[in-house]
N, CA, C and O atoms as a printed pandas DataFrame, in Angstrom:
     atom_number atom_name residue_name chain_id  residue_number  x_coord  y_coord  z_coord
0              1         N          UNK        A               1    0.829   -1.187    0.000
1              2        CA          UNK        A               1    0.000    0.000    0.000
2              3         C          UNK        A               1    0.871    1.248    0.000
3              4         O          UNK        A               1    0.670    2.242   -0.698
4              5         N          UNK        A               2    1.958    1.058    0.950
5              6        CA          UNK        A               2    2.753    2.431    0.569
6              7         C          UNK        A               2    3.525    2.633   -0.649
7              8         O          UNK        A               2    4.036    3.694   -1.010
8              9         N          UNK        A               3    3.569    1.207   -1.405
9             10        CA          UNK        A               3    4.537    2.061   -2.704
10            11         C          UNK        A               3    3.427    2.667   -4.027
11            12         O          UNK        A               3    3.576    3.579   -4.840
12            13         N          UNK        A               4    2.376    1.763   -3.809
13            14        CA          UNK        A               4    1.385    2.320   -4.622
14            15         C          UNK        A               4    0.632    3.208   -4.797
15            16         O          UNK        A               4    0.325    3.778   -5.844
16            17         N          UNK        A               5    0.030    3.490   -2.941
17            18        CA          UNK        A               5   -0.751    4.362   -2.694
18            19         C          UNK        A               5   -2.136    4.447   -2.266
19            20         O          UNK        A               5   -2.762    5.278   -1.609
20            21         N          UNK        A               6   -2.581    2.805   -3.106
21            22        CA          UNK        A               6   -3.675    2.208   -2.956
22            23         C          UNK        A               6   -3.696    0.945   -2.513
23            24         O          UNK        A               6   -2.673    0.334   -2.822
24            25         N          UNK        A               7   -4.792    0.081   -1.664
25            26        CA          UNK        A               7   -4.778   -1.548   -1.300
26            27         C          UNK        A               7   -5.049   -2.333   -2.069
27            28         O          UNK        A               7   -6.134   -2.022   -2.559
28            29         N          UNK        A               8   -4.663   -3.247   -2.496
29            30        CA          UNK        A               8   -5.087   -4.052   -3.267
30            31         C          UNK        A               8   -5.513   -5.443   -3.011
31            32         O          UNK        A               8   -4.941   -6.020   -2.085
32            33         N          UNK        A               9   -6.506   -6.140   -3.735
33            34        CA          UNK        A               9   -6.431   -7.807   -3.164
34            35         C          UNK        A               9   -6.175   -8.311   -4.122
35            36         O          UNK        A               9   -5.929   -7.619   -5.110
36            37         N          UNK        A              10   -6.136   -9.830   -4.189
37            38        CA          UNK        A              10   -6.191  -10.588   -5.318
38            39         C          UNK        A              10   -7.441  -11.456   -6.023
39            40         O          UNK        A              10   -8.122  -12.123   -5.245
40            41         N          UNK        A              11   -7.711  -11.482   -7.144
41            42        CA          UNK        A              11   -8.771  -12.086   -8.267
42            43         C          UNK        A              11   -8.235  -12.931   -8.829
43            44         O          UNK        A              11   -7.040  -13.224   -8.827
44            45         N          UNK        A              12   -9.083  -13.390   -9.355
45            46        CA          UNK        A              12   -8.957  -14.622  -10.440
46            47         C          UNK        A              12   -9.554  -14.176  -11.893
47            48         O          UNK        A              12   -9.208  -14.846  -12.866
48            49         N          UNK        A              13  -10.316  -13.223  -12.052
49            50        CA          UNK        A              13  -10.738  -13.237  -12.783
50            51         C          UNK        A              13  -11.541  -13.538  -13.400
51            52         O          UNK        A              13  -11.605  -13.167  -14.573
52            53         N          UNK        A              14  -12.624  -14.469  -12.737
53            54        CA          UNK        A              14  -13.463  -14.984  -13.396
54            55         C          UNK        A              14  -14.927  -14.407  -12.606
55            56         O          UNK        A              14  -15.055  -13.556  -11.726
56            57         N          UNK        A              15  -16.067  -15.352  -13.403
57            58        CA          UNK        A              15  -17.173  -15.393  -12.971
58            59         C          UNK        A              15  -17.851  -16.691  -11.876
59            60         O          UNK        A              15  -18.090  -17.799  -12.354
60            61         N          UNK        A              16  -18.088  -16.421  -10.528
61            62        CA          UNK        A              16  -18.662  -17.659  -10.188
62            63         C          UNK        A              16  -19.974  -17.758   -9.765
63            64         O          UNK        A              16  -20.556  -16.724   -9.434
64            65         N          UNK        A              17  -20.545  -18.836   -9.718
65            66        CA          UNK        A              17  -21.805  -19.239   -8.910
66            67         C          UNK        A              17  -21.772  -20.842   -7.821
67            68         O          UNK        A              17  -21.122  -21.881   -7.939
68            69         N          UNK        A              18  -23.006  -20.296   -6.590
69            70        CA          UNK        A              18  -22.867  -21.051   -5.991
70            71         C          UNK        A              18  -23.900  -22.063   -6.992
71            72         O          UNK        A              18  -24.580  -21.973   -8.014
72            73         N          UNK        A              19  -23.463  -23.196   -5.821
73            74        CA          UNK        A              19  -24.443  -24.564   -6.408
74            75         C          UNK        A              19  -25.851  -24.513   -6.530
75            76         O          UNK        A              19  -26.461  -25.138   -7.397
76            77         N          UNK        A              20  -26.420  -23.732   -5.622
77            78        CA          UNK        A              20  -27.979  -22.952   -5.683
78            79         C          UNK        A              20  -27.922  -22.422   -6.973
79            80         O          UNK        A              20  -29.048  -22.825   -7.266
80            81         N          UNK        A              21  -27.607  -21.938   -7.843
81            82        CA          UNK        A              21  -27.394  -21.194   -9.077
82            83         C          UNK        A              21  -27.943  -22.316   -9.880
83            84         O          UNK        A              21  -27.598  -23.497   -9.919
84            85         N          UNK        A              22  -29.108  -21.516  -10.665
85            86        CA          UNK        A              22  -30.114  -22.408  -11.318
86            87         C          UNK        A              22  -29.151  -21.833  -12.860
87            88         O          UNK        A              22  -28.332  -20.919  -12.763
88            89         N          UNK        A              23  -29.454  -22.592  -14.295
89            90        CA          UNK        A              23  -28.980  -22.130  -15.285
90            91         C          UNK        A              23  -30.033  -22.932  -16.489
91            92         O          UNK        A              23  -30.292  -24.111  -16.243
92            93         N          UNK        A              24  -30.330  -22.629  -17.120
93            94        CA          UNK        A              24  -31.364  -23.235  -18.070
94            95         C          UNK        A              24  -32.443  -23.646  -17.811
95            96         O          UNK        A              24  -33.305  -23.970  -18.627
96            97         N          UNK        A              25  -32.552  -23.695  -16.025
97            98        CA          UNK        A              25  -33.865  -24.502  -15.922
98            99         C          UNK        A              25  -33.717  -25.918  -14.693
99           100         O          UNK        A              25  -34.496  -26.501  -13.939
100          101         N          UNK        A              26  -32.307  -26.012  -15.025
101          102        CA          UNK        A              26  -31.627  -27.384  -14.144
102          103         C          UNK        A              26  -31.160  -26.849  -13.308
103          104         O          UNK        A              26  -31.166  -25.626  -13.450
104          105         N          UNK        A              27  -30.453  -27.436  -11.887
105          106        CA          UNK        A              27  -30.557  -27.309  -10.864
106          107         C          UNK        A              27  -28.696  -27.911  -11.727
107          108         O          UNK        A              27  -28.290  -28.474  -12.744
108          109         N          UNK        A              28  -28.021  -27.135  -10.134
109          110        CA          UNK        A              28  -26.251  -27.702  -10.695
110          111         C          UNK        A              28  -26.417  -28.893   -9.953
111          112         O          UNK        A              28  -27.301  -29.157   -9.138
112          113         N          UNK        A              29  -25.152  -29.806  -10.454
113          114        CA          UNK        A              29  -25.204  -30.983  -10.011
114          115         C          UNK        A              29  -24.001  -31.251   -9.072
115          116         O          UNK        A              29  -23.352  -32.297   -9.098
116          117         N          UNK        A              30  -23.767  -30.218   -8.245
117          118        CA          UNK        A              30  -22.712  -29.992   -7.289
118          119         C          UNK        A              30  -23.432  -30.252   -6.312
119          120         O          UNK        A              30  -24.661  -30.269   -6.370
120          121         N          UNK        A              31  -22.545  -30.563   -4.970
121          122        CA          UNK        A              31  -23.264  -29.883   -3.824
122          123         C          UNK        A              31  -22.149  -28.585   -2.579
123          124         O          UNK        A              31  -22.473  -28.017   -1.536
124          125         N          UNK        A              32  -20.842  -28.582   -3.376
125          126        CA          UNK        A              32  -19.283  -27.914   -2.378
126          127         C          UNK        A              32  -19.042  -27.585   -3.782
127          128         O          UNK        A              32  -19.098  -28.196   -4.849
128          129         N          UNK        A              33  -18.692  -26.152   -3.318
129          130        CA          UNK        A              33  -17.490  -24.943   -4.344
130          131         C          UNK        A              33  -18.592  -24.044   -5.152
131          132         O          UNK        A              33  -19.791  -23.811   -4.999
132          133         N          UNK        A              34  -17.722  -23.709   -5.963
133          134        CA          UNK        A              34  -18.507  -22.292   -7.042
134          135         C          UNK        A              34  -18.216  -23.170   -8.675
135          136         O          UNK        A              34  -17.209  -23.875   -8.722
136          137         N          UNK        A              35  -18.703  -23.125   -9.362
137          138        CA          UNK        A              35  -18.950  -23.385  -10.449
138          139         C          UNK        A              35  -18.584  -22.119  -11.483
139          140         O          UNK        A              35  -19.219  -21.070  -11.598
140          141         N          UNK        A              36  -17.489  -22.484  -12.134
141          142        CA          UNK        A              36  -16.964  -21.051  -12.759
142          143         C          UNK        A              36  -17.964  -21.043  -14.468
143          144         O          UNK        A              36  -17.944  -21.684  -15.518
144          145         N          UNK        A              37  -18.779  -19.843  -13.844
145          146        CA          UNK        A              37  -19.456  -19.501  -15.321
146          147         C          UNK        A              37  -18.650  -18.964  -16.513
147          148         O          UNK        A              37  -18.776  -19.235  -17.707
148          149         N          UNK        A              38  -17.592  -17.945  -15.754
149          150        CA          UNK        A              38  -16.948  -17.697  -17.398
150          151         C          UNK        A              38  -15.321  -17.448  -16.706
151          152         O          UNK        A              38  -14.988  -16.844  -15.687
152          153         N          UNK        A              39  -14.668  -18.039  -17.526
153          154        CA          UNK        A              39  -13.117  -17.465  -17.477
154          155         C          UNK        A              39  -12.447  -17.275  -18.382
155          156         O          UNK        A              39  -12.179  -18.331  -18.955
156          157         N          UNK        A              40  -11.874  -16.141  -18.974
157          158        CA          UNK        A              40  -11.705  -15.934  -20.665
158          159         C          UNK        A              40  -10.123  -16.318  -20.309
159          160         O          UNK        A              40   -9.681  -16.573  -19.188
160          161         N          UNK        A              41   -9.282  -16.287  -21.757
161          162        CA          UNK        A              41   -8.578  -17.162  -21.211
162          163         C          UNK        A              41   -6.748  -16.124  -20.917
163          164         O          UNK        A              41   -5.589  -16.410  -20.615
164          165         N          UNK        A              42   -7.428  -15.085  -21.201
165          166        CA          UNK        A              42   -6.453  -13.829  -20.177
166          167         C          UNK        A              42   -6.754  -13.102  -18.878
167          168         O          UNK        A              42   -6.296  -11.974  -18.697
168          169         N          UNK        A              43   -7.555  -13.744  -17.910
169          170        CA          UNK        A              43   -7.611  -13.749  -17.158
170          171         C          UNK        A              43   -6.618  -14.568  -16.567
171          172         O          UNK        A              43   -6.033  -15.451  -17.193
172          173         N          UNK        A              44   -6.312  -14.164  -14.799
173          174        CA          UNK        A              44   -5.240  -14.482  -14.579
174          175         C          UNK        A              44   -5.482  -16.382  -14.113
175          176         O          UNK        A              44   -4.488  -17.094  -13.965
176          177         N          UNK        A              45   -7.014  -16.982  -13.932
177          178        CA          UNK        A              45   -6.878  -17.881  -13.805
178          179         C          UNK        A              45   -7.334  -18.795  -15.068
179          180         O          UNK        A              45   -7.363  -20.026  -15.047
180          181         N          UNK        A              46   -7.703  -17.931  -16.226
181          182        CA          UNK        A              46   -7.409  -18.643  -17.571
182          183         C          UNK        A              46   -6.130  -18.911  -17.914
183          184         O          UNK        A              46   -5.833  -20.050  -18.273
184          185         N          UNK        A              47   -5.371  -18.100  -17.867
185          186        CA          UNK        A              47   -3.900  -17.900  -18.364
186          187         C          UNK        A              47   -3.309  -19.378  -17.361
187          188         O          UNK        A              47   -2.589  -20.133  -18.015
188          189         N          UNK        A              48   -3.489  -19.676  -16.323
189          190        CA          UNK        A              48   -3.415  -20.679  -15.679
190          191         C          UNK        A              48   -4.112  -22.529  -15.849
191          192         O          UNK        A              48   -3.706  -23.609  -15.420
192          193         N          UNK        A              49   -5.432  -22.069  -16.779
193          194        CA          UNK        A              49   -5.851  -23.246  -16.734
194          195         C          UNK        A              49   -7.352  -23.452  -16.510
195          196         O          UNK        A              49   -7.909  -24.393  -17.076
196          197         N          UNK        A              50   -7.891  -22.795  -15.880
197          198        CA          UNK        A              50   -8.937  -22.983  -15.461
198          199         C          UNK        A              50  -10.158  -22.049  -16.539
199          200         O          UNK        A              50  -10.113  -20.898  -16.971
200          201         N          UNK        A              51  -11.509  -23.485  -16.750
201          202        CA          UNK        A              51  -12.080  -22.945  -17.487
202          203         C          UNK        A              51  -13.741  -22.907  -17.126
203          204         O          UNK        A              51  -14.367  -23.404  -16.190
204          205         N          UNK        A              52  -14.112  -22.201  -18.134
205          206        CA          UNK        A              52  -15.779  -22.661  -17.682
206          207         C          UNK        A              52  -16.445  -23.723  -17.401
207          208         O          UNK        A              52  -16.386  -24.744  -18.086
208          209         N          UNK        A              53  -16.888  -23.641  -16.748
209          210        CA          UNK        A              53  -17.784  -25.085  -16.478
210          211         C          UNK        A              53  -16.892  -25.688  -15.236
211          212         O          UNK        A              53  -17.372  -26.651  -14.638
212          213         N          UNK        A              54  -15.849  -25.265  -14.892
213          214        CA          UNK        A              54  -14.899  -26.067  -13.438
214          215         C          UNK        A              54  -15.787  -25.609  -12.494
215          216         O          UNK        A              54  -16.648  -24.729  -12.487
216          217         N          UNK        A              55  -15.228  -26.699  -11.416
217          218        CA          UNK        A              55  -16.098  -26.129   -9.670
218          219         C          UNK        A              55  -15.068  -26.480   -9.349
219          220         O          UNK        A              55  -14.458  -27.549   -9.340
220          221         N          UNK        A              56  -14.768  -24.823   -8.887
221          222        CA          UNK        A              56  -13.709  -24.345   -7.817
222          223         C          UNK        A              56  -14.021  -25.069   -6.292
223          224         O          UNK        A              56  -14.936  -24.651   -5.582
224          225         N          UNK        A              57  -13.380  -25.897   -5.997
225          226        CA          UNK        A              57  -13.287  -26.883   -4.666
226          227         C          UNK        A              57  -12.112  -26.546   -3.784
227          228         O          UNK        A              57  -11.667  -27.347   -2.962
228          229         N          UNK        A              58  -11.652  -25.413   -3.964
229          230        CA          UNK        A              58  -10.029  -25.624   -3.251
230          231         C          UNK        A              58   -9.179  -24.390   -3.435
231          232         O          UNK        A              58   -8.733  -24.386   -4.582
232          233         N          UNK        A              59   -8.730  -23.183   -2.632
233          234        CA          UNK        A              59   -8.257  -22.161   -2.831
234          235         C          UNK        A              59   -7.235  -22.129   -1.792
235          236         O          UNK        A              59   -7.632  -22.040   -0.631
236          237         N          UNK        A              60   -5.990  -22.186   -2.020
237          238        CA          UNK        A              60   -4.446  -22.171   -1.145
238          239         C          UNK        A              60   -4.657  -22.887   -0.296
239          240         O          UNK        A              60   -4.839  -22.548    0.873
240          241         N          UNK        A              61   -4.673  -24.185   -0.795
241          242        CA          UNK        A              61   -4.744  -25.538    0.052
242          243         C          UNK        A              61   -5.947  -25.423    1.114
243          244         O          UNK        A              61   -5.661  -25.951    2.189
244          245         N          UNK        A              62   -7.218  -24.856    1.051
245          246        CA          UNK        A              62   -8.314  -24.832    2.074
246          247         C          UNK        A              62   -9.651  -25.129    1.163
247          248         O          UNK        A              62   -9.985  -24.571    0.118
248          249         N          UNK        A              63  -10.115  -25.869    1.671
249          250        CA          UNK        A              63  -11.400  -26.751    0.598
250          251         C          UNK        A              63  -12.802  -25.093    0.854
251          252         O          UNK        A              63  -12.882  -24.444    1.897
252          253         N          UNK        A              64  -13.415  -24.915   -0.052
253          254        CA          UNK        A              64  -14.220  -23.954   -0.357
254          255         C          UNK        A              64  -15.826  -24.371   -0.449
255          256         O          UNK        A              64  -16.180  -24.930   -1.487
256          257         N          UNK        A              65  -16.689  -24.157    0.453
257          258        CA          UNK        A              65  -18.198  -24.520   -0.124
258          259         C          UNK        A              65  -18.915  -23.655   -0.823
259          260         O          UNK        A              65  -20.024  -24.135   -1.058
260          261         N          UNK        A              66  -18.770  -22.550   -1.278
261          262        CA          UNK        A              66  -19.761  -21.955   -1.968
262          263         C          UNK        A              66  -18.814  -20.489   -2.877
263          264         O          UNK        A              66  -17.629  -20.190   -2.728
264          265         N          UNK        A              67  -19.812  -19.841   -3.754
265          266        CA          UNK        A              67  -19.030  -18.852   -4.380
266          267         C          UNK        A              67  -18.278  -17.515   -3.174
267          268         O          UNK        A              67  -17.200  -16.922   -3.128
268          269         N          UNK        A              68  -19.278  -17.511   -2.513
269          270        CA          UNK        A              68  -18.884  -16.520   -0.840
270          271         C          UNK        A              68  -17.210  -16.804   -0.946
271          272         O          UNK        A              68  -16.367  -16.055   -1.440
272          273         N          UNK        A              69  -17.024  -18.048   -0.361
273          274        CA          UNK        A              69  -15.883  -18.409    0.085
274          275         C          UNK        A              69  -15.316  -18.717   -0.838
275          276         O          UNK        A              69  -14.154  -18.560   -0.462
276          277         N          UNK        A              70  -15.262  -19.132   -2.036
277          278        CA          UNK        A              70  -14.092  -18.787   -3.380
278          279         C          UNK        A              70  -13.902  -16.747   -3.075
279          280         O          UNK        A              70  -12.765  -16.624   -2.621
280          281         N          UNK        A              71  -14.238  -16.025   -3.123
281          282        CA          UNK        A              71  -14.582  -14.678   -3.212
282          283         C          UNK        A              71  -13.596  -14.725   -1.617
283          284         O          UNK        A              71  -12.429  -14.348   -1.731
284          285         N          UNK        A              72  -14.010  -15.118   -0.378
285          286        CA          UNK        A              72  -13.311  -14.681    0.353
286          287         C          UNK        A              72  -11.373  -15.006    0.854
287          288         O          UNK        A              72  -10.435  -14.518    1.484
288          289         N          UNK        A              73  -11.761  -16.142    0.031
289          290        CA          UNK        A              73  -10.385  -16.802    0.223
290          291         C          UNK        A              73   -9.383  -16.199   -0.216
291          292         O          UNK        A              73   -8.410  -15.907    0.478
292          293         N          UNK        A              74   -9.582  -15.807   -2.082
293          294        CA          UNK        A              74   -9.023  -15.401   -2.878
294          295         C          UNK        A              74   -8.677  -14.093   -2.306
295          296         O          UNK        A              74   -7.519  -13.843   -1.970
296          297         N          UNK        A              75   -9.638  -13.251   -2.183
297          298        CA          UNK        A              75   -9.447  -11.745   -1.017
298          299         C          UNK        A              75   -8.488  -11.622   -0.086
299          300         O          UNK        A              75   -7.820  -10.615    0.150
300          301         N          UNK        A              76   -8.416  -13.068    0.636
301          302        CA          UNK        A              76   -7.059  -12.690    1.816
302          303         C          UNK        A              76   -5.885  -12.644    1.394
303          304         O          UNK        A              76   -5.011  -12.288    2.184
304          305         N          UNK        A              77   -5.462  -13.064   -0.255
305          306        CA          UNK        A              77   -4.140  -13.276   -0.859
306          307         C          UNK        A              77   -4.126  -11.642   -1.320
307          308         O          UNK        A              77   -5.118  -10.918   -1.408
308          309         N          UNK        A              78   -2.983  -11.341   -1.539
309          310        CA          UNK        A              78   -2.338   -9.980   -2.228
310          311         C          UNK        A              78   -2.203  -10.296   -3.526
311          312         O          UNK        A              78   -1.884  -11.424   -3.902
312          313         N          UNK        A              79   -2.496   -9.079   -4.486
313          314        CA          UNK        A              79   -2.374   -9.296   -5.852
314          315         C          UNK        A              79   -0.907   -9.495   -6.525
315          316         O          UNK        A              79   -0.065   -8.604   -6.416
316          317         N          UNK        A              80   -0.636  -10.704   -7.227
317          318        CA          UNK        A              80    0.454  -11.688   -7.507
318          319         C          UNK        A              80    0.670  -12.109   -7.040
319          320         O          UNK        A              80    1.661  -12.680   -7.496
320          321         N          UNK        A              81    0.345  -12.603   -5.593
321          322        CA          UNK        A              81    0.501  -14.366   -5.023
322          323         C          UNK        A              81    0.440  -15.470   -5.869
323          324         O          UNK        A              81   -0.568  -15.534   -6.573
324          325         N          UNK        A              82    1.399  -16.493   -5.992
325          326        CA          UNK        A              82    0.718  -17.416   -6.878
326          327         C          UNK        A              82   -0.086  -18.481   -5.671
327          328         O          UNK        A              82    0.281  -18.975   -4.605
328          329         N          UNK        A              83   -1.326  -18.519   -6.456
329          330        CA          UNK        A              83   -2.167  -19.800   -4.803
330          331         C          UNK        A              83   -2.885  -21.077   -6.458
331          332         O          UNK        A              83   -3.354  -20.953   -7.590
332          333         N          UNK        A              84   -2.502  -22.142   -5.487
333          334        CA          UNK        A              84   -3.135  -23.395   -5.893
334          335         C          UNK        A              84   -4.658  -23.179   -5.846
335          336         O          UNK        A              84   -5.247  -22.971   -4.785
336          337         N          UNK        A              85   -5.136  -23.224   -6.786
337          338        CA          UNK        A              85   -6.639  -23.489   -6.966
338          339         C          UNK        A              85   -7.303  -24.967   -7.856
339          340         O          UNK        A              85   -7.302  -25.260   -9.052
340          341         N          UNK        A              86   -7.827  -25.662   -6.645
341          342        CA          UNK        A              86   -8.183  -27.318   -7.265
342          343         C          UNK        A              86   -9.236  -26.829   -7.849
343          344         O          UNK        A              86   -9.589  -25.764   -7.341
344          345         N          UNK        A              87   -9.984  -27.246   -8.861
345          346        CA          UNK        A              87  -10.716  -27.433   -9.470
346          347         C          UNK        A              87  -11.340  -28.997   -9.626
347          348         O          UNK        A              87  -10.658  -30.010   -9.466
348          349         N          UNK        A              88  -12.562  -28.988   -9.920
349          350        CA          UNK        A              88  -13.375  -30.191  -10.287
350          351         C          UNK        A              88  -13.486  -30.509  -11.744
351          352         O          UNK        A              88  -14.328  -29.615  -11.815
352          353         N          UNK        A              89  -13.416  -30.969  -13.021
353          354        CA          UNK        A              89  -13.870  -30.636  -14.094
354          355         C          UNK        A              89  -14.044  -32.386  -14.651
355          356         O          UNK        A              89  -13.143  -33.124  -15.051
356          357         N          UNK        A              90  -15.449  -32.678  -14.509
357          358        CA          UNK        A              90  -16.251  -33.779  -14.885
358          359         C          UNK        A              90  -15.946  -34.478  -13.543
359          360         O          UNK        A              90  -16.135  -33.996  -12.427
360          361         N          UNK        A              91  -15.321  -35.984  -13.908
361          362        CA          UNK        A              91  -15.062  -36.538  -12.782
362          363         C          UNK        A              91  -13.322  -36.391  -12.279
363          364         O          UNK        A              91  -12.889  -37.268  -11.532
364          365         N          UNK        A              92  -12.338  -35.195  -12.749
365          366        CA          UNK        A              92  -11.090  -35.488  -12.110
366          367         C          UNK        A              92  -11.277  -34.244  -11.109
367          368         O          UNK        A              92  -12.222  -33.474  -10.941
368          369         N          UNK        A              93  -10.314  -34.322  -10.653
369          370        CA          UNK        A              93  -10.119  -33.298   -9.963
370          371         C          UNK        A              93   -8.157  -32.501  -10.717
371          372         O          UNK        A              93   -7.252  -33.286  -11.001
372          373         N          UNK        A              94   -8.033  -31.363  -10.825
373          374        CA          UNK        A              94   -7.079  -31.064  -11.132
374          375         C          UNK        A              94   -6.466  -29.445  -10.246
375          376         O          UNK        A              94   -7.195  -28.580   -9.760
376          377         N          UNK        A              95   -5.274  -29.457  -10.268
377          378        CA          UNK        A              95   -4.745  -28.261   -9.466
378          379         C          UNK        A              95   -4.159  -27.532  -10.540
379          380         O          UNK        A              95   -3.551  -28.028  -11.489
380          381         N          UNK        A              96   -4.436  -26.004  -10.280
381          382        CA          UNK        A              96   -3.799  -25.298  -11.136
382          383         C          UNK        A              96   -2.941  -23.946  -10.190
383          384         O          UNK        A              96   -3.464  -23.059   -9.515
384          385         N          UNK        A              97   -1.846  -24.141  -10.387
385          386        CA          UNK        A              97   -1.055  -22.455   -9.746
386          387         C          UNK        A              97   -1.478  -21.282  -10.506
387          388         O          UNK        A              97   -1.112  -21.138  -11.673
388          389         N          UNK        A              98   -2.247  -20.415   -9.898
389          390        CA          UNK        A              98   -2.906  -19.175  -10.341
390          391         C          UNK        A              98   -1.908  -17.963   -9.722
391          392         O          UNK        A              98   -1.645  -17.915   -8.520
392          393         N          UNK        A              99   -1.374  -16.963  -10.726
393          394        CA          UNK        A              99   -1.056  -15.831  -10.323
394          395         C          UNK        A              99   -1.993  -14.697  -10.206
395          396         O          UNK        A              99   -2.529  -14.268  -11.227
396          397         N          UNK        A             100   -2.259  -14.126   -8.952
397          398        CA          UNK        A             100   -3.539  -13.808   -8.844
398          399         C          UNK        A             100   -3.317  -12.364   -9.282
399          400         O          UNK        A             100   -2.282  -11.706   -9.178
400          401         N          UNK        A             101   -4.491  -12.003   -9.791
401          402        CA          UNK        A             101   -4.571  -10.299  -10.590
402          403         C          UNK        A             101   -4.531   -9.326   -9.325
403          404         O          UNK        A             101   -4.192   -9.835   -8.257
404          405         N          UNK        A             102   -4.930   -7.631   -9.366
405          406        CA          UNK        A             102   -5.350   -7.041   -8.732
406          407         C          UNK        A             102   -6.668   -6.805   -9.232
407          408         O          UNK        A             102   -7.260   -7.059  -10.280
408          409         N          UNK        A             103   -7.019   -6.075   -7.836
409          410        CA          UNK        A             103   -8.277   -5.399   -7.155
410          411         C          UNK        A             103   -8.114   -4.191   -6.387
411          412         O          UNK        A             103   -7.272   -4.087   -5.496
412          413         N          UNK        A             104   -8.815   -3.389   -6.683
413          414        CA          UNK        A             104   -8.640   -2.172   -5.865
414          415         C          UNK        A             104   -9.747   -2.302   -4.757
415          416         O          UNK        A             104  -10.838   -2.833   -4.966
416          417         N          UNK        A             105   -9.344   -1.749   -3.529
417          418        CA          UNK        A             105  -10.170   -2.278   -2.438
418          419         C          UNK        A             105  -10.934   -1.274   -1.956
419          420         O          UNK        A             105  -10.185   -0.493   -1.369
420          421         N          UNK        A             106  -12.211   -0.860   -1.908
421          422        CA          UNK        A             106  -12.736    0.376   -1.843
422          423         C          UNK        A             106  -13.339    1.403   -2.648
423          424         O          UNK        A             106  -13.698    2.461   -2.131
């Protein structure tokens, strides 16, 4: 904050929803994490790996139940931390090292 001037947190970049998050009509077929609706792929957790349709299960080694807590986790890191974010995508599970963007806080 003092060399910048301003606080910053860290993002991912993307879009999430919790498992309550209705989409066409269907109900998600999750029941733990956020379900990433969109991540283009210069975003800082596209550029990493992670794509639409993943459920975010896992943010700097701490398991995540809902979009809240993807949102709060990511928040306690500083912008360019790199943090492990597991993902779900069908039936694997996969880890991706995310360098996390900024946020201006306020």
């Amino acid at each position: 904050m003092i060399e910048k001037g301003e606080a910053t947190h860290g993002q991912l970049g993307v879009t999430i929803q919790s498992n309550a998050s209705r989409e066409g009509g269907n109900t998600s077929r999750f029941t733990t994490g956020a379900r990433v609706a969109t991540a283009t792929a210069d975003s800082p957790a596209g550029k990493a790996g992670v794509q639409s349709g993943d459920i975010i299960v896992g943010v700097g080694g701490k398991r995540v139940v809902d979009a809240t807590d993807v949102t709060a986790t990511v928040r306690s890191y500083a912008a360019g931390a790199e943090v492990p974010v597991k993902v779900k995508r069908g039936d694997n599970e996969m880890e991706f090292k995310v360098t996390l963007g900024a946020a201006s806080v306020g």
